[in-house]
C-alpha positions as CSV (number, residue, x, y, z in Angstrom):
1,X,0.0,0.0,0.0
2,X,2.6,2.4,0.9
3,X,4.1,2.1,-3.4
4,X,1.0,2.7,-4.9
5,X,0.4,6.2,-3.8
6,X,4.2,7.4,-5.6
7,X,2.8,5.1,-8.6
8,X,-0.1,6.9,-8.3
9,X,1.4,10.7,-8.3
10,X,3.6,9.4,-10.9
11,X,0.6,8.2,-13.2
12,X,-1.1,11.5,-12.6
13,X,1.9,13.5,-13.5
14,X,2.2,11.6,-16.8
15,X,-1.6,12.2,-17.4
16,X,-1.2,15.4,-17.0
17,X,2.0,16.0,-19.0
18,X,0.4,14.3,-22.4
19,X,-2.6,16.4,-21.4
20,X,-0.7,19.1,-21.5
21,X,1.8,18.5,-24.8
22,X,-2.3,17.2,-26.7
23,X,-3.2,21.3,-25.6
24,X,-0.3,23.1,-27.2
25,X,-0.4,20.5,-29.9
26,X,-4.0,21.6,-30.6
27,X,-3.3,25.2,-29.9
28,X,-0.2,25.4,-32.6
29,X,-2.4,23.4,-35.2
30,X,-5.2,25.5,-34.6
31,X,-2.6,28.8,-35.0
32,X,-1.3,27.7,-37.8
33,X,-4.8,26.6,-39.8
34,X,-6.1,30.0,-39.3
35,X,-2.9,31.8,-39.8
36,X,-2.6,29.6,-43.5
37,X,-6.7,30.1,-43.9
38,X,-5.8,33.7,-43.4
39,X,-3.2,33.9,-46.0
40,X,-5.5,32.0,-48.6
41,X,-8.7,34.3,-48.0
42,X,-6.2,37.3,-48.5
43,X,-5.0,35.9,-51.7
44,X,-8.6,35.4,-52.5
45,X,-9.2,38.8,-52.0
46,X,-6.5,40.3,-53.9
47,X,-7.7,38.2,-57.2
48,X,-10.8,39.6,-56.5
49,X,-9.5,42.9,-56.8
50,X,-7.1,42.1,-59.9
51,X,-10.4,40.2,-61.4
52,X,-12.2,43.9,-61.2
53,X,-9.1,46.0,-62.3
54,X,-8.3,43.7,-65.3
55,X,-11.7,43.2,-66.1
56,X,-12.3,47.6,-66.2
57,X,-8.7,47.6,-68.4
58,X,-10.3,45.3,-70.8
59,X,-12.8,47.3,-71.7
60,X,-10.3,50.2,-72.5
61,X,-9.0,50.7,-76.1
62,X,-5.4,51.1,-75.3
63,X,-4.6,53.2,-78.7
64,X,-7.4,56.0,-76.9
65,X,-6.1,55.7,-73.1
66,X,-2.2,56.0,-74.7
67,X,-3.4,59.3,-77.1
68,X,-5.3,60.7,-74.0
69,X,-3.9,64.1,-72.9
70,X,-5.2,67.8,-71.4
71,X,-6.0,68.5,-75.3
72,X,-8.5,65.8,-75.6
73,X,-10.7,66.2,-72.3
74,X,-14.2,66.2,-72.6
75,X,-14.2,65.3,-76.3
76,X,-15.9,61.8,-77.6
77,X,-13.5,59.6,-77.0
78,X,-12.8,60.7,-73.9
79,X,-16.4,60.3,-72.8
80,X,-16.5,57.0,-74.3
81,X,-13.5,56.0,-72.3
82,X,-15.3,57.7,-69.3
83,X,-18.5,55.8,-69.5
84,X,-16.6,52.4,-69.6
85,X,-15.0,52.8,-66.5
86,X,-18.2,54.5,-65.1
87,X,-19.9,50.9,-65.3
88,X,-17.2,49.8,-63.1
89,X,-17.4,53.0,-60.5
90,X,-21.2,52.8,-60.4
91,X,-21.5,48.9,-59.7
92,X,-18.7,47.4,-58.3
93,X,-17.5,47.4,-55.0
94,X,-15.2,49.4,-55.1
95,X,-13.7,53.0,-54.0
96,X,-12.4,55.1,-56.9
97,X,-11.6,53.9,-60.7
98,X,-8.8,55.5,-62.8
99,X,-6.6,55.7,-65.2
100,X,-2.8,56.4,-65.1
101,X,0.4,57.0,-67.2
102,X,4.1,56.5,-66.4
103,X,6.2,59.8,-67.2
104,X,9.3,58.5,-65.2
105,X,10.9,55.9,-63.2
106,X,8.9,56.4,-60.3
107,X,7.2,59.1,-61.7
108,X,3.1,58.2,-62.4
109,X,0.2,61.1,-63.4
110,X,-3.8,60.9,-63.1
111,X,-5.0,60.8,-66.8
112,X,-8.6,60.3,-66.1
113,X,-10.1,60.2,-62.4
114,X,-13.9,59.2,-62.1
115,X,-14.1,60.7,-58.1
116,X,-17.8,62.3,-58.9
117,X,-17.1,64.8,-55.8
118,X,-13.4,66.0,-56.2
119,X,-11.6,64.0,-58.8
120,X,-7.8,64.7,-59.3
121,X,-6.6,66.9,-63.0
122,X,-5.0,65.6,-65.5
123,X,-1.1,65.3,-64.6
124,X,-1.7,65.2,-60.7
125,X,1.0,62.9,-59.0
126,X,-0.5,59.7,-58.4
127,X,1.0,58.1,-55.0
128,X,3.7,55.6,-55.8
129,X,3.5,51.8,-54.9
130,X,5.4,48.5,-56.0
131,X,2.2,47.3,-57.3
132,X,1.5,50.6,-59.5
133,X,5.5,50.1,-60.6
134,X,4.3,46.3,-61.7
135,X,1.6,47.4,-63.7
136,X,3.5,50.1,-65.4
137,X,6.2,47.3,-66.2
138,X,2.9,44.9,-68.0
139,X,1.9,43.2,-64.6
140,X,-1.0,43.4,-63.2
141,X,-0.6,43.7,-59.0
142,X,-2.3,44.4,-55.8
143,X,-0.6,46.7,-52.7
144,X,0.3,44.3,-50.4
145,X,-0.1,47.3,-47.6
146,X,-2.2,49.7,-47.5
147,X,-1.1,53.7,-48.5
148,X,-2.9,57.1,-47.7
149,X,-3.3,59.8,-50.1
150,X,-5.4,62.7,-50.2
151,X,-8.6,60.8,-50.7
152,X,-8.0,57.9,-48.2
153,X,-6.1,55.1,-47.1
154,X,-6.2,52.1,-49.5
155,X,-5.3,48.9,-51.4
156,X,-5.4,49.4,-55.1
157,X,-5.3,46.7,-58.0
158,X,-3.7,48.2,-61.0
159,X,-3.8,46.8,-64.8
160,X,-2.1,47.5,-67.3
161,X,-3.9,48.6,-70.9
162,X,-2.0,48.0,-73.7
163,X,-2.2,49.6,-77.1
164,X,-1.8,47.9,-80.8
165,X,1.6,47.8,-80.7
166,X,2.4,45.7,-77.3
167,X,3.2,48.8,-75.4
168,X,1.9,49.8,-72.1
169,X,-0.5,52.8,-72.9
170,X,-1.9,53.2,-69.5
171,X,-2.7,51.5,-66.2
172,X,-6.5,51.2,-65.0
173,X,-6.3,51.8,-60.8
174,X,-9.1,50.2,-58.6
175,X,-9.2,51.7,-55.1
176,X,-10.7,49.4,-52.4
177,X,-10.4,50.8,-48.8
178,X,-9.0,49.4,-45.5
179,X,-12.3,49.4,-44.0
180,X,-13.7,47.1,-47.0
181,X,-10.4,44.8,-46.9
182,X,-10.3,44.3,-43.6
183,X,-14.1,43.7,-43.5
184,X,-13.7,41.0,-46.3
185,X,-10.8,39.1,-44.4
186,X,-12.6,39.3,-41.3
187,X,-15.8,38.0,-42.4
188,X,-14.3,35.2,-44.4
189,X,-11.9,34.3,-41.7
190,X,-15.2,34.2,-39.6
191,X,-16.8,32.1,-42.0
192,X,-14.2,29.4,-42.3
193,X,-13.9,29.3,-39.0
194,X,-17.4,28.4,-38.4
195,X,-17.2,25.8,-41.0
C-alpha cells in the first residue's frame, strides 16, 4: 500500500504531462490553420481585386487611353473612355476607378479620375507603390499594404492597358479601402472558421 500512492502521483503527472503536450499541440495546429486560412482568403481577395481592375482595363481601347492628354478632355472619346469605367465605378464594390500614365521611373500622373465629388486633373501625381510600378512594367498587382493619399487610405489593384503595338499605354487603378479589406478578411476568416 505504501508504493502505490508514488505510482499513483507518478501516473497522474504523466496524465497530466500528455494532457498538457495534446493542448499546445492543438493550440499550434489551430494557430497555424487559421494563420494559412488567413493567407488563402487574403489571396482570394486580392484576385478579386485584380479580377475587377483587369476586367475595367479590358474594356479600355489602349490606342485611346495611350493618345489621351489635357487636349483631348471632354471630347468623344474621352467620354466613351469615361463611360466604360463609369460601369465599373457605379456597380462594383469598389472606392475610386482611374486611369494612369508612367512619365518617369517612379514618376506616375492621373490621366482620367472618375471621383464624382473632387476628382484629381489631368497630370496630378498619383502616389507611388510596388504594385502601381508592376503594372506600369505589364503586370498586373495588388498593394500588399495599405497607402494614404489625399482621398484615403487604400489597397489598389492596377492593370495594365496595352495599345496595338504591345506597349503599355496606360494602367487602370481600382481603389478598395481598408475598411472594405479588412471587412472582407474578417468575415471570411469568420466564416471558415465556423465551417
Amino acid at each position: 500500500m505504501r508504493y502505490s500512492a508514488p505510482k499513483n502521483k507518478l501516473f497522474t503527472k504523466i496524465i497530466f504531462l500528455v494532457e498538457f503536450i495534446i493542448l499546445i499541440t492543438s493550440t499550434l495546429f489551430c494557430t497555424v490553420s487559421l494563420y494559412r486560412a488567413r493567407v488563402g482568403i487574403r489571396k482570394a481577395i486580392q484576385q478579386r481585386m485584380l479580377d475587377i481592375s483587369n476586367c475595367a482595363a479590358g474594356s479600355v481601347d489602349g490606342d485611346i487611353l495611350g493618345a489621351l492628354d489635357e487636349s483631348n478632355i471632354g471630347g468623344p472619346e474621352y467620354n466613351d473612355l469615361y463611360s466604360r469605367l463609369a460601369v465599373f465605378r457605379d456597380n462594383v464594390e469598389l472606392e475610386y476607378v482611374y486611369t494612369i500614365k508612367k512619365v518617369g521611373e517612379k514618376d506616375f500622373i492621373f490621366t482620367m479620375d472618375l471621383d464624382q465629388v473632387r476628382p484629381a486633373s489631368y497630370g496630378d501625381s498619383v502616389e507611388y507603390t510596388e504594385a502601381l510600378a508592376s503594372a506600369g512594367r505589364g503586370t498586373a498587382a495588388v498593394d500588399e499594404v495599405p497607402y494614404s493619399d489625399s482621398w484615403g487610405v487604400f489597397y489598389s489593384a492596377y492593370s495594365p492597358v496595352f495599345d496595338s503595338s504591345g506597349n503599355v499605354a496606360g494602367i487602370v487603378a481600382a481603389d478598395f479601402s481598408v475598411d472594405w479589406f479588412e471587412h472582407q478578411l474578417s468575415a471570411q476568416t469568420r466564416s471558415t472558421m465556423i465551417s
